[in-house]
C-alpha positions as a printed NumPy array, in Angstrom:
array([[  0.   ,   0.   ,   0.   ],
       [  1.563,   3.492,  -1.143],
       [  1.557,   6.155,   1.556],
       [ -0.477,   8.831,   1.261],
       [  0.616,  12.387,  -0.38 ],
       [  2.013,  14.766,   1.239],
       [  3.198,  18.148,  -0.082],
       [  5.747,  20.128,   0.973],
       [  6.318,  21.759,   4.437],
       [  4.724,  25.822,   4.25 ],
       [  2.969,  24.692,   0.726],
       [  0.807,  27.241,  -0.127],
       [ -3.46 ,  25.81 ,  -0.46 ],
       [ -4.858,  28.696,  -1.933],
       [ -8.325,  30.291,  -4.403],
       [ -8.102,  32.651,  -7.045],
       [-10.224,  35.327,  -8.327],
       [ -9.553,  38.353, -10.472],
       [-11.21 ,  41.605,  -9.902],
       [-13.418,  42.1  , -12.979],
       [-15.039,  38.433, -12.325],
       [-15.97 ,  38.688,  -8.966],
       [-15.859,  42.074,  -7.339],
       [-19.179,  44.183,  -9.156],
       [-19.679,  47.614,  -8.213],
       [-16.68 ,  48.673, -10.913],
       [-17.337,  52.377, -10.746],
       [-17.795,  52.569,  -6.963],
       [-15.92 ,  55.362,  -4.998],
       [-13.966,  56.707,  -7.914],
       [-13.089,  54.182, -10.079],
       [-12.7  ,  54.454, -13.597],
       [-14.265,  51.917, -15.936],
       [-11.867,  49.625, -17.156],
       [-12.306,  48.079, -21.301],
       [-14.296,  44.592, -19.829],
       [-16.714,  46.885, -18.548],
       [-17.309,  48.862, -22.194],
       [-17.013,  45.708, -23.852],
       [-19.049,  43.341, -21.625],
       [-21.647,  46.921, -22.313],
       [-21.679,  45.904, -26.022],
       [-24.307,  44.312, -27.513],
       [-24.011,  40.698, -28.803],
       [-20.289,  40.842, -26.96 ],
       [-21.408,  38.346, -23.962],
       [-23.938,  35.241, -23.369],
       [-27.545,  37.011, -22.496],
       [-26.074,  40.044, -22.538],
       [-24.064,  39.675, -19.058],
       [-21.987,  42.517, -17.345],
       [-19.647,  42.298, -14.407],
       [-21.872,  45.444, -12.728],
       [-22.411,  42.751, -10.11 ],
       [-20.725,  40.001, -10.353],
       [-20.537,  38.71 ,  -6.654],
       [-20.487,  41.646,  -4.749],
       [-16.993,  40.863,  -3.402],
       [-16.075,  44.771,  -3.354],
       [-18.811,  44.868,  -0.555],
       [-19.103,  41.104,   1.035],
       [-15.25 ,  40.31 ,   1.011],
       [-15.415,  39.898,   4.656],
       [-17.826,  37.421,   4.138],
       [-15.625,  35.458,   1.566],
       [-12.655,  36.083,   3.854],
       [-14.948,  33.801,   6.778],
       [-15.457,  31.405,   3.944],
       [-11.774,  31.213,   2.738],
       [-10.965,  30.346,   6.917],
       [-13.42 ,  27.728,   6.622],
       [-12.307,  26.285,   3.805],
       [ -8.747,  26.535,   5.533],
       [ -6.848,  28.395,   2.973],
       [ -3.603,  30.079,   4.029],
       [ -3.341,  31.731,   0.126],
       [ -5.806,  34.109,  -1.489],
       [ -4.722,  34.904,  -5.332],
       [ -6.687,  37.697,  -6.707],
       [ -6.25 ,  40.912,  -8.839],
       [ -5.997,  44.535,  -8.247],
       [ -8.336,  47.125, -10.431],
       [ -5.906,  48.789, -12.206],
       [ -9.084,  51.574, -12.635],
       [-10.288,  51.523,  -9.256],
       [ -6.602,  52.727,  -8.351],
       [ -5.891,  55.275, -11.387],
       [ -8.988,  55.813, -12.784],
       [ -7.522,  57.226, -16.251],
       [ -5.108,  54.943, -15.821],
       [ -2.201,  57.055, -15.347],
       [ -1.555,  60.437, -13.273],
       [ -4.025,  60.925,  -9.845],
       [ -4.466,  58.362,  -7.636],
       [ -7.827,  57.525,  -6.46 ],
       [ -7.42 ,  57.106,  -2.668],
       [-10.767,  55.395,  -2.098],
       [ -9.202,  52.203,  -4.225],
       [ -5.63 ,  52.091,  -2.138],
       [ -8.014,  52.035,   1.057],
       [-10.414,  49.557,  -0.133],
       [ -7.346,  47.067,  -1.011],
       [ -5.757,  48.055,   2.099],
       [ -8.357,  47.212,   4.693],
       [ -9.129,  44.027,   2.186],
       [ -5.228,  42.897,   2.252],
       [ -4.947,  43.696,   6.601],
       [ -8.201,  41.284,   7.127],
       [ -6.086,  38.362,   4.759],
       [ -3.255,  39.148,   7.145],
       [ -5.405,  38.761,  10.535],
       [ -7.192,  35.428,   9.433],
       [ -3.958,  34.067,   8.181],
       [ -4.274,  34.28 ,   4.853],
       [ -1.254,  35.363,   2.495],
       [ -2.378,  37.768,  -0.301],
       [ -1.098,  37.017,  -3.507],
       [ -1.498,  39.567,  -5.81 ],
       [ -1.866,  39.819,  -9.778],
       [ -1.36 ,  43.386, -11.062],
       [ -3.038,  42.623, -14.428],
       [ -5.955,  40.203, -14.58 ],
       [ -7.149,  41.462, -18.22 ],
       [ -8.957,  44.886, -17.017],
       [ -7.585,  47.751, -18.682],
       [ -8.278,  51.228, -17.929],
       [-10.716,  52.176, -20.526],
       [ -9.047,  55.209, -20.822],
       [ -5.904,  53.664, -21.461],
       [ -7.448,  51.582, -24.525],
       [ -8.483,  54.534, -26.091],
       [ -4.715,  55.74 , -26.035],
       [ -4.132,  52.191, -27.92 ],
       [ -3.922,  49.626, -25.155],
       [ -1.46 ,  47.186, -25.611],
       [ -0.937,  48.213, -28.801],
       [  0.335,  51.431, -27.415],
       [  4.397,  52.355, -26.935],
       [  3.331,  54.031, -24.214],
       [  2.098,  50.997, -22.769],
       [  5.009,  49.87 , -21.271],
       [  5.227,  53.438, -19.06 ],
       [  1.887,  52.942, -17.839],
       [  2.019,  49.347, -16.629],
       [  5.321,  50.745, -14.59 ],
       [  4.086,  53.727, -13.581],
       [  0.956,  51.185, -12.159],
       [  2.963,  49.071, -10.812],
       [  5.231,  51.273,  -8.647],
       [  1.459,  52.813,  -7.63 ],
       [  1.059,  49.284,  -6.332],
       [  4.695,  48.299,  -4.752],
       [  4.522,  51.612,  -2.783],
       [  0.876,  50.872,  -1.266],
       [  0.917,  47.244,  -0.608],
       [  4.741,  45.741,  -0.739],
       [  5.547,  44.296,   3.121],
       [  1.918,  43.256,   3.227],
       [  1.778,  41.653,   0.122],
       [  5.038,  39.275,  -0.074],
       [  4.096,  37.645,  -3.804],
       [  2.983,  39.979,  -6.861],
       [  2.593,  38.368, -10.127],
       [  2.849,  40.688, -13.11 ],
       [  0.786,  39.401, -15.831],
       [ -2.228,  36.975, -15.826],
       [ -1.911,  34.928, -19.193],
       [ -0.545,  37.683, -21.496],
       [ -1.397,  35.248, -24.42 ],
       [ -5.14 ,  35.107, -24.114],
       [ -4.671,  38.715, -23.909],
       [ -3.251,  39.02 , -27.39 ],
       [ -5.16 ,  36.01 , -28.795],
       [ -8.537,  36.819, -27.387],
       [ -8.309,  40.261, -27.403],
       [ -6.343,  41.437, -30.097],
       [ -6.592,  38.606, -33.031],
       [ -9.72 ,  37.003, -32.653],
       [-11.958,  39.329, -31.131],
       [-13.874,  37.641, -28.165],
       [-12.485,  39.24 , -25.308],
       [-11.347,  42.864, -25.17 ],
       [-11.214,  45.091, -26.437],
       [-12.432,  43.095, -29.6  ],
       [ -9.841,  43.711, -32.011],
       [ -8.807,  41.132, -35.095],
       [ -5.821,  42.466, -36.069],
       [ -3.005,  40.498, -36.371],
       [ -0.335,  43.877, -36.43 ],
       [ -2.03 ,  44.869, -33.166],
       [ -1.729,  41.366, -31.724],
       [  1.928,  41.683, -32.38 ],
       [  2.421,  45.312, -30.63 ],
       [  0.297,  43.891, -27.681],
       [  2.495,  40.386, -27.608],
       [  5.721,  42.433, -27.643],
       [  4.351,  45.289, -25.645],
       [  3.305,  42.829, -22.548],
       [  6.951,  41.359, -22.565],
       [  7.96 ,  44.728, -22.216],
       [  5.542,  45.984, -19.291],
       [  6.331,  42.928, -17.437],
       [  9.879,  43.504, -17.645],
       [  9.64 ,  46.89 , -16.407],
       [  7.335,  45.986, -13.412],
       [  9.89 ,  43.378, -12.749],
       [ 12.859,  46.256, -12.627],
       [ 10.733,  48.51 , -10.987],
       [  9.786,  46.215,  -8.148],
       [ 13.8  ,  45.455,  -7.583],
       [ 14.327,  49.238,  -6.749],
       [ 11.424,  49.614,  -3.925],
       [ 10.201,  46.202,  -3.016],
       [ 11.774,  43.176,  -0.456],
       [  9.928,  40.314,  -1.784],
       [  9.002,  37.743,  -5.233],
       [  7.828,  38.792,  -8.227],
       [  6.989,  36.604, -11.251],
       [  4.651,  36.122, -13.68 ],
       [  1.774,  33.907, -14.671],
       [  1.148,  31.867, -17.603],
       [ -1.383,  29.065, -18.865],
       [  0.051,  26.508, -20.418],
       [ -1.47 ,  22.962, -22.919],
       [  0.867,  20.523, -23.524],
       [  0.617,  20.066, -27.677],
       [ -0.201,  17.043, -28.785],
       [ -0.603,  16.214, -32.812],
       [ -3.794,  14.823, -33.89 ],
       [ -2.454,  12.456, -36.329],
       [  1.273,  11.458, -37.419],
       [  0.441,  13.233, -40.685],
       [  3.242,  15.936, -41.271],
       [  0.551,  18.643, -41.751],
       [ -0.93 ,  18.219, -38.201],
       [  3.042,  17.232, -36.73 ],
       [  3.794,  20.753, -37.97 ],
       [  0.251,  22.109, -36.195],
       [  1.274,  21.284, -33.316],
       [  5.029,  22.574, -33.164],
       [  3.385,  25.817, -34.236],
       [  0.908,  25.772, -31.454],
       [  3.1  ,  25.102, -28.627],
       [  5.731,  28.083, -30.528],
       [  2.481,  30.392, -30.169],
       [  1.28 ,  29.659, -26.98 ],
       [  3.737,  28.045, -25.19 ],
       [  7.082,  29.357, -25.526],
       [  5.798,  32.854, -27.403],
       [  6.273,  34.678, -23.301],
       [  8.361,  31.724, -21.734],
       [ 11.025,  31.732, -24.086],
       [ 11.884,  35.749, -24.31 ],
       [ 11.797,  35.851, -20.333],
       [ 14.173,  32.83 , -19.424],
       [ 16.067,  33.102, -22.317],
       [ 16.261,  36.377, -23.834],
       [ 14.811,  35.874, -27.582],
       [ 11.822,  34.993, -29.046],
       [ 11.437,  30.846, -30.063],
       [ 12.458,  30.167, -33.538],
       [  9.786,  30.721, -36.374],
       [  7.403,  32.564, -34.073],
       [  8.318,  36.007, -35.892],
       [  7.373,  34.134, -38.966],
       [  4.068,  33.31 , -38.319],
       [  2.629,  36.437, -38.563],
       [  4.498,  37.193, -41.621],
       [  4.023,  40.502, -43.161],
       [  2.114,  41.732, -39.841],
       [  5.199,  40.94 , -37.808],
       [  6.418,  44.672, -37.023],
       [  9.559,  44.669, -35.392],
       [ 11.396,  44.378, -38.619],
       [ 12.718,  40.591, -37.157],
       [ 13.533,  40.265, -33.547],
       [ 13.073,  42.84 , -30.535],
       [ 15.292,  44.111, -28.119],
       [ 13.894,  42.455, -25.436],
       [ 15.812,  44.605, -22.54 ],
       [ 14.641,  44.125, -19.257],
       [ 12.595,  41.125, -20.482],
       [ 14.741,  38.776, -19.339],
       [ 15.113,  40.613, -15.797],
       [ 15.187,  37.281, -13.23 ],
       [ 11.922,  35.845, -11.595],
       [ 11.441,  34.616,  -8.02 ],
       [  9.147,  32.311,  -9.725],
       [  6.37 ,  31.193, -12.433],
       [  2.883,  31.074, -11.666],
       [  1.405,  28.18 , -14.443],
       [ -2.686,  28.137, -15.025],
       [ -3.311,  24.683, -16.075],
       [ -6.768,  23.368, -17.764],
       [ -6.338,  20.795, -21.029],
       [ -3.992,  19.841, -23.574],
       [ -4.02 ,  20.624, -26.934],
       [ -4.513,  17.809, -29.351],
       [ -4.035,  20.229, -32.886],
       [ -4.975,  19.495, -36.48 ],
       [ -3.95 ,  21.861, -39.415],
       [ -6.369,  24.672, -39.388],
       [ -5.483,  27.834, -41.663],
       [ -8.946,  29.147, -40.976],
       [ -7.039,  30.237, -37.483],
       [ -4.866,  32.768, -38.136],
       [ -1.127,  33.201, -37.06 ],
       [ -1.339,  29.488, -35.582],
       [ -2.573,  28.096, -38.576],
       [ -3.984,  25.136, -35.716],
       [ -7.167,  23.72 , -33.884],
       [ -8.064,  21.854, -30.987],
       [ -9.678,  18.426, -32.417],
       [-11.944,  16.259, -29.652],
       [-10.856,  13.07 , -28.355],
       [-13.298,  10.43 , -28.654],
       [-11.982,   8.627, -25.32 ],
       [-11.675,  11.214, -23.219],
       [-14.004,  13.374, -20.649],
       [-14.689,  16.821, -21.098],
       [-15.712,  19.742, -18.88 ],
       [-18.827,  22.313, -19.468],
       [-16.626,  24.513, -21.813],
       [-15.397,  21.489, -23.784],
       [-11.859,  21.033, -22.759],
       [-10.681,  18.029, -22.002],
       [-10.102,  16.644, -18.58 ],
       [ -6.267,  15.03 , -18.877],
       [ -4.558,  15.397, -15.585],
       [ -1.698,  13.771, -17.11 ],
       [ -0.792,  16.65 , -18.99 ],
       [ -0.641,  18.372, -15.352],
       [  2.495,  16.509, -14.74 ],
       [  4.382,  16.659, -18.119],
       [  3.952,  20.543, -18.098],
       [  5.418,  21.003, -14.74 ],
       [  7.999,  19.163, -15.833],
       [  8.81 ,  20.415, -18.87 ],
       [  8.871,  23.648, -17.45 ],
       [ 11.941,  22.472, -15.304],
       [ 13.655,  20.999, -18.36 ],
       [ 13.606,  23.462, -20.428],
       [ 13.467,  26.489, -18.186],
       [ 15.422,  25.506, -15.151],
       [ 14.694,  24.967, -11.096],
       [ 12.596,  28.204, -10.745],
       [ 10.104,  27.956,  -8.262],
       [  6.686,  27.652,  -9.4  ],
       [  3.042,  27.7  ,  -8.174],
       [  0.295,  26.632,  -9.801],
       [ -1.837,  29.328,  -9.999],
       [ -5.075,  28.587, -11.94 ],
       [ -6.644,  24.889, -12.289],
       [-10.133,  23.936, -12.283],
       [-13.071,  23.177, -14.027],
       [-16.567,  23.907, -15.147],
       [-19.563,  21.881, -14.444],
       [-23.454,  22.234, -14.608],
       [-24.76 ,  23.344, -11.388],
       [-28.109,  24.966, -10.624],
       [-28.204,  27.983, -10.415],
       [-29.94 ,  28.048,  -7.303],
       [-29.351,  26.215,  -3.766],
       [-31.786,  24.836,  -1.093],
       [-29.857,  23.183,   1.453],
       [-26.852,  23.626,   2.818],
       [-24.625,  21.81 ,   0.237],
       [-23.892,  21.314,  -3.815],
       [-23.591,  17.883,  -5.104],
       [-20.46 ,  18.02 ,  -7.669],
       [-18.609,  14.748,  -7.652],
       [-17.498,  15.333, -11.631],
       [-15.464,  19.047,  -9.762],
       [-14.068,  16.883,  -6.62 ],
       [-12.777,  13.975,  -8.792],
       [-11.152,  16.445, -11.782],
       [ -9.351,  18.085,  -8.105],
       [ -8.61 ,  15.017,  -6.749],
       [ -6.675,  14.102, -10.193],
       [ -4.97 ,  16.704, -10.717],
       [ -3.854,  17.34 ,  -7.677],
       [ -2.287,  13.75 ,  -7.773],
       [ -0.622,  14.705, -10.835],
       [  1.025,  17.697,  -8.998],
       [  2.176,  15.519,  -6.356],
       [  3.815,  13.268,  -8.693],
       [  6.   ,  16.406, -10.387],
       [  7.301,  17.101,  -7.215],
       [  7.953,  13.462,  -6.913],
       [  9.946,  13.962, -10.154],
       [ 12.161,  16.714,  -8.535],
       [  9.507,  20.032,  -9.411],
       [ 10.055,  22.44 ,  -7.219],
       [  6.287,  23.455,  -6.782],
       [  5.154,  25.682,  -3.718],
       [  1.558,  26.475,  -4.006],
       [ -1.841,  24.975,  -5.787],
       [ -4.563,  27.434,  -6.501],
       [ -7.887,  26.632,  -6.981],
       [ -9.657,  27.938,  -9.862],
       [-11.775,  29.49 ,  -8.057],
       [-13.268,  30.455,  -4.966],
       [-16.253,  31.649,  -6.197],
       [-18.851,  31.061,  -9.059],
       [-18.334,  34.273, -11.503],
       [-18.113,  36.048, -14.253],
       [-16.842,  34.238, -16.869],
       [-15.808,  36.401, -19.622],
       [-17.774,  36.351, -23.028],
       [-19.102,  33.624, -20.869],
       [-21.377,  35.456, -18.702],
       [-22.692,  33.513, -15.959],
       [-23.618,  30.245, -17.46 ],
       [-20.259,  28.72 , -16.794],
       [-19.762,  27.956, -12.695],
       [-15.917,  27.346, -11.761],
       [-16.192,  27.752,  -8.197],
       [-15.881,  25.732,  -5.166],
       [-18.294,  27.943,  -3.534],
       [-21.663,  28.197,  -5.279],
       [-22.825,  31.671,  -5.593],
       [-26.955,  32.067,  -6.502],
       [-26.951,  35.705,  -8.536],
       [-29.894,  36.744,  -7.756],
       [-29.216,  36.388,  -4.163],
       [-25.471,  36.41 ,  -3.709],
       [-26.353,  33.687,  -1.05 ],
       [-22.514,  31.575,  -0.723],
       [-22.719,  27.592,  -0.707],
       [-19.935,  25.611,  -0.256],
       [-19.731,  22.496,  -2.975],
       [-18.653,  19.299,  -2.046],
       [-16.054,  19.745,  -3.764],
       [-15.285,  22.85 ,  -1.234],
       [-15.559,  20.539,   1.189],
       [-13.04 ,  17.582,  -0.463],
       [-10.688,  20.704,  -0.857],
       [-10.965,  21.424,   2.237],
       [ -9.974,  18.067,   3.457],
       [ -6.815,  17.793,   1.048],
       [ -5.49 ,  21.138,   2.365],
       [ -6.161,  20.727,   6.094],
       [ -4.003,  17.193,   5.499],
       [ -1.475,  18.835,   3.42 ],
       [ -2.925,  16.401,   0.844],
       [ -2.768,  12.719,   2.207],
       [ -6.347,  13.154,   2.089],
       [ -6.23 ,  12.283,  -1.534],
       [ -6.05 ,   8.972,  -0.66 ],
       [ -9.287,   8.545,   0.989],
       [-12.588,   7.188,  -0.966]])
């Protein structure tokens, strides 16, 4: 009989949120509004039309989630700062109703025991910053520093993690190529500003952070293991393009200090750095890698999707979750290790992993039935176990996420969260699943064992 899991001594058992998805109120007390507000405003831009104006009230009831994160016995909160709430034109005057509302929210994390760990960009741009270009923008780069220092100065000391970037890739796919999430742009010249643009940002947030703050920085990235569809050369070659695109596109220029080979190339003409960029600060050193984790990638030829030229193709064998991606907790393992192969012993955390089910939208009792959520945790956070088996040096698991939210173009209909939030109500219920969480973290995981 194998013994039972354990993880690391001080392993961080955390939840993540980001501000846009769960907080509501996004003009409260001075705030600005931010390009997910305008665009989640737009007609036909979201399913039935949904806004974040609500969300789950966490700008007003984060006490509340606070109790519910002690219950759950989480010593790691991961959520994002309003870049609006805190300059509401994104640059110049401060707004000091948003450093106090992030203070007092940060000090209650601290008294329960709970280590804030804080994203600077979760995909919520001023909106007066995207009319200056976004990411598109030169200037981009100054803003995202000037924010960040904004940030260092107001929280560093309390907050001992910050995390530049939330998954600068669906930023410039989404956003900036294909349209669905802001600010709704196709444009595969503007996708290529905002890819090299983020790099750039990051690395500046990265030097700024060495002049003022004490603690770790890093940055967060989701990552699919690429898998070709067929041995046919057509989808072999899909495939090595994919993981170029998505993969290695960030990883690559930060660890090693150039793009990856034929990634300049795939947007051909639209490429506008005339070849490769001086990256600069880029490759400034990380205290460690925050990796968001859902599926592989099993790719076919596609030259319907630009830049990529690649698609996802189903897998007739395999299980899937509410938004269609495929549950293969395998894949877990093999992209925490690769990331030590090819990238080195950094530290890293897995900041994002979870999945989407079909729960009701509304609760009577005191408990939601959602065995498919607890057994897609319990699997994958076996395969985490068995990286660090294999010599990962992992320090944290974040569930994806503490709360039933917004979920981008999404809207409501897709539920994440351990905690079942009813809309109409705002009325919290923790899932089993909560409650199998629960038991993994206050066992430090030999709880995945049991049942």
């Amino acid at each position: 009989m194998s013994a039972a899991p354990q993880f690391p001594p001080g392993f961080l058992w955390g939840a993540a949120t980001s501000a846009y998805q769960v907080e509501g109120s996004p003009l409260a007390d001075g705030a600005g509004p931010c390009n997910w507000h305008r665009f989640s405003h737009t007609p036909g831009r979201t399913v039935d039309g949904d806004t974040g104006d609500v969300a789950c009230d966490h700008y007003r009831r984060y006490p509340q989630d606070i109790a519910l994160m002690r219950e759950l016995g989480l010593n790691a909160y991961r959520f994002s700062l309003a870049w609006s709430r805190l300059l509401p034109n994104g640059t110049g005057e401060v707004n000091a109703a948003g450093i106090t509302h992030y203070s007092r929210m940060i000090d209650q994390l601290l008294e329960h025991g709970i280590e804030p760990f804080v994203t600077l960009y979760h995909w919520d741009l001023p909106a007066a910053l995207e009319d200056r270009g976004g990411w598109a923008a030169p200037e981009s780069v100054d803003w995202f520093r000037d924010y960040a220092r904004v940030c260092f100065r107001a929280f560093d000391g309390r907050v001992r993690r910050w995390a530049t970037l939330n998954e600068p890739w669906v930023v410039t796919d989404a956003g900036y190529l294909h349209g669905v999430h802001a600010p709704g742009s196709t444009s595969p010249r503007e996708a290529a500003l905002a890819s090299a643009n983020l790099l750039r940002a990051h690395g500046a947030a990265v030097e700024a952070y060495r002049e003022v703050g004490g603690h770790e920085i890093g940055l967060v990235v989701n990552l699919e293991p690429k898998d070709a569809a067929s041995d046919a050369p057509d989808d072999v070659a899909a495939a090595e393009r994919s993981d170029v695109y998505m993969n290695r596109q960030y990883l690559d220029p930060v660890f090693f200090g150039h793009y990856p080979e034929g990634f300049a190339e795939m947007f051909g003409n639209e490429w506008p750095h005339g070849g490769d960029l001086d990256l600069g600060a880029v490759r400034a050193p990380l205290d460690f890698l925050g990796i968001n984790y859902y599926r592989r990638g099993v790719m076919t030829r596609d030259d319907e999707r630009p830049v990529e030229r690649a698609g996802h193709v189903p897998v007739p064998e395999s299980d899937y979750t509410d938004l269609d991606w495929e549950i293969f907790p395998a894949a877990l393992t093999r992209t925490l290790t690769w990331v030590k192969q090819r990238y080195g012993d950094i530290p890293l955390y897995i900041t994002e992993n979870g999945a989407a089910f079909d729960d009701p939208p509304h609760v009577e009792g005191e408990s939601v039935d959602d065995p498919l959520r607890a057994d897609y945790l319990r699997s994958h956070l076996l395969a985490a176990h068995e990286a660090i088996e294999r010599g990962v040096d992992l320090r944290g698991y974040f569930v994806w996420s503490l709360l039933d939210n917004f979920e981008w173009a999404q809207g409501y209909s897709k539920r994440f969260g351990i905690v079942h939030v009813d809309f109409d109500t705002q009325r919290r219920t923790i899932k089993d699943s909560g409650r199998f969480y629960a038991s993994v973290v206050r066992s430090n995981g030999a709880a995945l064992s049991e049942g």
